[in-house]
C-alpha positions, 0 to 999 in steps of 0.5 A: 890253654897249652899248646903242644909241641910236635917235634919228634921227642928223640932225634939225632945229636945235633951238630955242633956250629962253631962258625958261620960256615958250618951252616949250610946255605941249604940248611938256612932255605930250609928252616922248619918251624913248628908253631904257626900249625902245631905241625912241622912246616918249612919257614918259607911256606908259612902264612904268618909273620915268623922269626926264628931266634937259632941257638947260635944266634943266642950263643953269639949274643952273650945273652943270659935270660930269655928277655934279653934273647928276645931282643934278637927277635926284631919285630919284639919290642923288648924294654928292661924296667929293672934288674929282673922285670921287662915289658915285652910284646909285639905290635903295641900294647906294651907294658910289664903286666903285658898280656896279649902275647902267649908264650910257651916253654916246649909246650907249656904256657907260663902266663899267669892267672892274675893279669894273662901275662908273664912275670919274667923274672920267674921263667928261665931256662938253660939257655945253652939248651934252647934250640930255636925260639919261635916268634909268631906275631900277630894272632894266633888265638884259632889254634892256641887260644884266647890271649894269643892276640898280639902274637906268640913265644915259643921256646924249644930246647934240644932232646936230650940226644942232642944235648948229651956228654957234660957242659958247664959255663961260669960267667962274671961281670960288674953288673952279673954273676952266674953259673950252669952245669948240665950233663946228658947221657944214656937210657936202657931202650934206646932212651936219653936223659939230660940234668941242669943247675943254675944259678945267678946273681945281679947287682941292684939297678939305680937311677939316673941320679945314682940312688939305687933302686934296692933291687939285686936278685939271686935265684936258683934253677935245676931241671931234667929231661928224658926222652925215649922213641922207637919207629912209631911211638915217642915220650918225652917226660921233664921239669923244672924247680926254681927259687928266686928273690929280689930285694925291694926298698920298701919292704921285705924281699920279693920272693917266688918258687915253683915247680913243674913236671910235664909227660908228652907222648907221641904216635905216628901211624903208617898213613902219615897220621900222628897223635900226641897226648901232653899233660903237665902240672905246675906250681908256683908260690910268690911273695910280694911283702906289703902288696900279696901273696899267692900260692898258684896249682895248674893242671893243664891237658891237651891231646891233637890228631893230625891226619889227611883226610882227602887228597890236597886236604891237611887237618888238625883237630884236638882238644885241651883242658886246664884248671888253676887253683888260686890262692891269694892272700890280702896285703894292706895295698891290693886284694883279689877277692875272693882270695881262693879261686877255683878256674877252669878252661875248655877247648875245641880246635881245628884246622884244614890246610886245603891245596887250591893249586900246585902254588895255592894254600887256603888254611882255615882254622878255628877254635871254640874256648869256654872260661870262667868268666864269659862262657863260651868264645869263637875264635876263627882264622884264615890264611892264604898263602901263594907261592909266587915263585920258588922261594918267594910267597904272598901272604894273607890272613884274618883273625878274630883274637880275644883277650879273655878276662883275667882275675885282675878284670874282675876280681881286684881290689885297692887297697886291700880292705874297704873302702875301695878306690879302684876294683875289678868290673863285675860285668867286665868282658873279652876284649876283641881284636878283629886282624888283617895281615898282608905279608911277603916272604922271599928267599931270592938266593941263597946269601939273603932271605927278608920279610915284610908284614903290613897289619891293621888291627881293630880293637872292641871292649879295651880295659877303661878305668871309669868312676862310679859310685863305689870308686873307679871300675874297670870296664871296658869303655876303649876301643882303637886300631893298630896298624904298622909295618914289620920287616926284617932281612938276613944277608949272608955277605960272606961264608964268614960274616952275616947281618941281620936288620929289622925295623918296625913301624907302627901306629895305635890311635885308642879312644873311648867309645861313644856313651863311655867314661875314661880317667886314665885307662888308655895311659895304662894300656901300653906305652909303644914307640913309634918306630924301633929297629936293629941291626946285627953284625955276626964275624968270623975272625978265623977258625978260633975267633968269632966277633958279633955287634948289636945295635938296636934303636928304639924310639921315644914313648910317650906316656909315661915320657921316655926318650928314644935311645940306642944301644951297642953291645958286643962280644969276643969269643975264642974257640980255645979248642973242641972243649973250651971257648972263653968270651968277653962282652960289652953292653952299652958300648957306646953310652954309660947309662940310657932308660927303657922304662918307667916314669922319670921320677923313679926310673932305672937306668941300664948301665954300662956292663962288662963281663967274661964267660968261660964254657967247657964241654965234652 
């Protein structure tokens, strides 16, 4: 299901922030997120692990996708697996067919039918719009539903007010090239719209050996927004058209297309009550030469009304509906039969954030999910956060998360025609993870603010892989426990100069269950390292100069094989003046080459890249 995104749709134009400086101490205590409740909180106050990833984060690290801006999220572990694919996801579980985090762009779900997780290569925005990314790991199913299980990806872009006048950025490297133009302006009625192109182009990632992997990829992108509001009523309409292609050594090129179109409405009413409507649909059609190709539809509605129903009382309630037409045609490798597929989801939800005390929050949330597969599904939540003091809180939270079935569990076959020697399980259920988190939250001056989360998560009816007399099925013979620790920090050593640091600790034990049968399922389901952590240094070298350096370690993974490495990039930029900014950047610094994914045998190595940007703007 989709979830909505309650910032207002009109707003002010946003500053501009050219320098550590122009971001107010007040402004950095007072970061509101919008995600974790489907309503406006201040980040200091919210009883769930959450890091916001700012527009200038973003423009300070050079990066061009959303995955590689993700890797500024320090409790996501991030891996690059080729030019265009990543495996991303928090708390285990990793994997380039991931699908236990959500993620949302402004409101819209991007995952996918066919497995419930992300084919990255498809989902771009301009990130030069994007206001903030919010990471919510851990649960979020009771609001958002099933497969939030890990955790949850927002991306927010700016209004169009904030996004008015002309911008356009040409950025060329050894290993990328690209181009973006986006003009902003203004509406009869008080309205705003903005319009954006992309476009981009990487050379093909190789080996260690030095053969290249035949994967260089183009693709282009262009989009609108408008946004119209008065004192009590406000709209938001946009969409998105897209055209991409990869290069495959063995076949034809991977090519995928789409498009989306999404109204949102808005209604605040004199009590301090507010409802909001959002509708979107969506388009998508892929071609994999030798494997499949799918032609994809989705209706997606979801409709909330958020109100005070008593003193020290905050609720939610709403609803949501989505429908998926699926078309997949069989190749000579797989087949999802049937190939056409009509599924449909409903959803109930609700929340009260209760007021115990003056320092005291009790949230119960919980939602009530009905899919195709497995009928009906509770997912319920609770959450207790304590002011310990003015600017500190103490946390804790339980969740019950389902991954619900997806057309891969049930309706997958290889190769494409019989005899089968893998399959979907016909009786294939949700997986369950039962969470306990513990959290502390602190702000104890104005130069640093830090964070630390202890999670134990139980897992039921995890995917197996197990033999029967038709070949092997999926069932779901694996059951395990994750348990780790997710901590970052942010000091501001001085107005001009900023670190950020982060580590994670984390330990999965999976096993497969008394009475069941497994020949490989567990390898499958992620491979996670142990530990990864990161550091982050943001300068400013005088009022034109801005210098920032990322290093992030990230520990060996095990099955397949892949050694812990550590990585450096960094980039210059020069504030040219008010309207142009000229950067030069290094990634991987410090080593030629390093490998993130994959089986040795066949495994890319990210190598070294330089490139240069230029940005113009009015």
């Amino acid at each position: 299901m989709t979830a909505l995104s309650v910032a207002p749709a009109v707003a002010a134009p946003e500053p501009r922030v050219d320098s550590l400086a122009d971001l107010s101490l007040e402004q950095l205590r007072d970061v509101v997120v919008t995600t974790v409740s489907r309503g406006e909180q201040r980040l200091d106050r919210v009883a769930a692990s959450v890091f916001v990833i700012s527009a200038e984060d973003i423009r300070r690290s050079g990066a061009t996708t959303i995955p590689e801006a993700l890797r500024l999220a320090p409790t996501l572990d991030v891996a690059r697996a080729d030019s265009s694919q990543y495996a991303i996801s928090g708390r285990g579980f990793n994997n380039v067919l991931a699908n236990k985090m959500l993620v949302l762009i402004d409101g819209r779900t991007v995952y996918t039918p066919l497995f419930s997780g992300v084919f990255w290569e498809s989902q771009d925005v301009m990130l030069e719009d994007v206001e903030r990314i919010e990471v919510v790991t851990g649960p979020s199913t009771a609001l958002w539903g099933s497969n939030a299980v890990n955790g949850l990806i927002h991306i927010i872009t700016r209004t169009a007010a904030g996004t008015q006048g002309a911008l356009g950025a040409v950025r060329a490297g050894d290993r990328e090239r690209g181009a973006a133009v986006r003009y902003g302006g203004v509406l009869g009625d008080g309205g705003r719209f903005r319009a954006y192109a992309k476009y981009y182009n990487r050379d093909a990632t190789h080996r260690a050996d030095g053969s290249s992997i035949d994967d260089a990829a183009h693709g282009i992108q262009g989009g609108f927004r408008f946004d119209w509001g008065q004192a009590r009523d406000a709209a938001t309409v946009q969409g998105d058209a897209y055209r991409g292609s990869v290069d495959q050594a063995s076949a034809g090129a991977r090519n995928s297309s789409g498009a989306n179109l999404m109204g949102r409405w808005q209604r605040s009413f004199a009590d301090g009550s507010e409802t909001s409507v959002q509708v979107y649909a969506d388009h998508t059609e892929r071609m994999h030469p030798q494997n499949f190709s799918e032609r994809l539809d989705i209706f997606d509605a979801v409709a909330q009304y958020s109100f005070k129903p008593a003193a020290g009382h905050s609720a939610v309630v709403g609803g949501g509906y989505r429908s998926a037409r699926d078309r997949v045609d069989t190749g000579p490798t797989l087949a999802f039969i049937p190939g056409n597929r009509s599924l449909n989801w409903s959803r109930l939800f609700a929340q009260d954030q209760i007021d115990l005390g003056p320092t005291l929050t009790l949230t119960l949330s919980a939602s009530v999910e009905d899919n195709a597969y497995t009928g009906a599904e509770t997912l319920p939540g609770a959450r207790l956060a304590w002011a310990v003091a003015e600017g500190h809180l103490l946390w804790g939270s339980y969740s019950k998360a389902v991954r619900a079935p997806s057309r891969i569990d049930r309706e997958f076959f290889s190769p494409g025609q019989p005899p089968y020697v893998l399959a979907g399980g016909p009786d294939f259920r949700s997986e369950v993870s039962n969470v306990l988190e513990l959290g502390y939250r602190a702000q104890p001056s104005t130069t640093l603010s830090y964070s630390l989360t202890l999670f134990d998560a139980e897992h039921r009816h995890l995917r197996s892989l197990a033999p029967t007399a038709d070949g092997l099925h999926f069932e779901n013979g694996i059951r395990g426990s994750t348990r780790g620790l997710e901590s970052w920090a942010r000091w501001r050593a001085s107005e001009h100069w900023r670190l950020d640091a982060g580590l994670v600790l984390q330990i999965q034990k999976l096993r497969v269950s008394p009475g069941e049968v497994d020949v490989g399922g567990v390898a499958a389901l992620g491979n996670d390292p142990h530990h990864f952590a990161s550091l982050r240094s943001s300068l400013d070298l005088g009022p034109a100069w801005i210098w920032n350096l990322d290093l992030r370690y990230v520990g060996s993974r095990p099955a397949p094989d892949v050694p812990a490495y550590t990585a450096v990039d960094t980039r210059f930029a020069w504030k040219v003046s008010d309207a142009a900014d000229v950067s030069f950047g290094v990634q991987n610094l410090l080593d030629r080459r390093h490998a993130e994914w994959g089986p040795a045998n066949n495994r890319v190595e990210i190598e070294r890249s330089v490139f240069v940007q230029l940005r113009l703007r009015n």
